[in-house]
C-alpha positions, 0 to 999 in steps of 0.5 A: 834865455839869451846868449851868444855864441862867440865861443862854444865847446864842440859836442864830442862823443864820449866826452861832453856829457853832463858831467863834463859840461857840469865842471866846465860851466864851472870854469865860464858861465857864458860859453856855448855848451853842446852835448854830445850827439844823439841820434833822432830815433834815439831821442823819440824812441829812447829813454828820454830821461836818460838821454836828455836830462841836464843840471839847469846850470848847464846852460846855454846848452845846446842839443847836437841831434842826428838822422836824416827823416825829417819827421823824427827830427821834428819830433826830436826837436819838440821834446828837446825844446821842451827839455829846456834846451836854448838850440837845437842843432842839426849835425851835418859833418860826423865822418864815422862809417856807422853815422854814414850807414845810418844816412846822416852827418857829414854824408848829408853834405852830399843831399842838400835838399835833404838836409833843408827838408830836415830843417824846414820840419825841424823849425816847425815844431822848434817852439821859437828854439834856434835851429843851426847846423854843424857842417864840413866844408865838403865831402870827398872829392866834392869842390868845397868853393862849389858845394858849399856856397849851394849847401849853405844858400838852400838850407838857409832859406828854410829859416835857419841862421846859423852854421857852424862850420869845421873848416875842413873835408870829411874824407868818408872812404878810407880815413877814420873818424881820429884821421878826419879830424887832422889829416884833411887840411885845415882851411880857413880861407873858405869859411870866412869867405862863407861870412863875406858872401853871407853877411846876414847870417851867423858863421862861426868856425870850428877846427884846430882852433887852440887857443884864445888870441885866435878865437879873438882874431877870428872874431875881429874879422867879423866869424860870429863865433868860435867853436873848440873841441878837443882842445878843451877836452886836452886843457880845459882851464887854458881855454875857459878860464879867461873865457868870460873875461876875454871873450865876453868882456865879463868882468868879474867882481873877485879878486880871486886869481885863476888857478885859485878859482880852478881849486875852487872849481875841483872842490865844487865836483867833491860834493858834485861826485858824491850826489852822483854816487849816491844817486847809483852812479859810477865814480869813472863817469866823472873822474874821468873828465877831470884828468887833464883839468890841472895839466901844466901845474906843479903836481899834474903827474901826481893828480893824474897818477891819483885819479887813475890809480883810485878810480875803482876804489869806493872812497872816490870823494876822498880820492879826489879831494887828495889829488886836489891838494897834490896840486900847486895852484898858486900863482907863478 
């Protein structure tokens, strides 16, 4: 499958699961999703069913996979090419202490020669499926204009082409997880330095990002893509809803405006929710997702105030059906 990655959803525990990417692909059919990361032994020793499976209409999606062996990762790689996924990707910067311990995420910053034996066995048993990675800048007290030219030169010379880049430190002793992704400065400047001395391959930059217009100055510039995370998660028709228009030149063939087709987007979860109930599954797993769906609109308050107050309660279909029509989506 072919498809770009101009724009993507970060993975995000907790967050981008299956449900959560069912409802944004929704809202654009062409922006890169990711799942929220798995750990290599996980997958290879898991419920594989469980922990990979996906609704074809998911995609372009993207497996976001951690550990530090490269032959589990080689394994984990394999069965998530054959689940039909269109990119494996290798996380190199998730700041918490429990990833850390395991020896892997953003501590990897600090074994580059790993991190390629990693990805040199990763692209083996890939099955032609793109192998990226998802990095910092640095780590700690590491010079990020040193370590991260050295980072990106040795694992590219195993074969892989793209790096997803958060545009900031991962301080690993003494901030949280929450903190690093908002205390450490933002910065930019290094990232598309990274594209200027790196022309030949794919840089794309993740961090603070929020809204389109940056996305797309960032693209002029020549980054090859955007990643958004929590902002997505905050507002995701802010940032998808014109996606395909404005990012992939997609025009499409209906005269319907946004507001009317984020209606239509919640309508599709109704039937969406009620497959998932009957096939044993919790309401709040896809309820959710879907609190922020319809923030800035008149009756917002209301839909949340629904939603959050029913999310128990067994007639959920009808549950979210009435938070729908509290909601004014006509165009201002």
């Amino acid at each position: 499958m072919s498809f770009s990655r101009l724009l993507s959803v970060a993975p995000m525990m907790e967050r981008t699961d299956r449900h959560f990417r069912y409802f944004l692909r929704l809202l654009s059919k062409e922006t890169l999703l990711y799942t929220e990361m798995i750990t290599a032994q996980a997958i290879v020793k898991g419920n594989k069913s469980k922990l990979l499976n996906f609704s074809k209409a998911e995609r372009p999606l993207a497996l976001q996979v951690g550990g530090s062996d490269p032959k589990l990762l080689a394994e984990a790689t394999k069965l998530g090419a054959e689940w039909g996924y269109d990119e494996i990707n290798l996380n190199v910067g998730c700041p918490s202490d429990k990833v850390s311990s395991g020896d892997f995420g953003a501590i990897l910053m600090k074994r580059k020669e790993q991190v390629a034996k990693c990805t040199d066995a990763m692209i083996n048993f890939s099955g032609g499926v793109p192998i990226t990675i998802k990095c910092r800048i640095g780590v700690d007290d590491q010079d990020p204009n040193i370590i991260l030219p050295d980072f990106i030169e040795t694992v590219s010379d195993t074969g892989v082409s793209t790096f997803i880049i958060h545009a900031r430190k991962a301080i690993l002793n003494g901030l949280s997880p929450k903190d690093n992704r908002t205390i450490p400065p933002i910065n930019y400047g290094i990232v598309k330095r990274m594209k200027d001395k790196f022309s030949q391959l794919e840089i794309c930059i993740n961090g603070e990002i929020k809204d389109l217009n940056t996305v797309i100055e960032f693209i002029d510039y020549g980054m090859d893509g955007c990643m958004i995370g929590r902002e997505v998660y905050k507002n995701p028709s802010k940032i998808l809803q014109n996606a395909d228009e404005k990012i992939f030149n997609k025009v499409e063939n209906s005269y319907m405006s946004k507001n009317k087709k984020l209606r239509k987007a919640l309508l599709t979860m109704i039937p969406y929710l009620e497959k998932h109930l009957l096939d044993g599954g919790k309401a709040s797993s896809v309820l959710r997702h879907l609190i922020n769906s319809v923030y800035g609109l008149e009756g917002a308050k209301l839909f949340r105030k629904t939603i959050s107050e029913n999310i128990n309660k067994i007639n959920q279909p009808e549950i979210l059906e009435k938070a729908i029509n509290s909601v004014n989506f006509s165009d201002k």
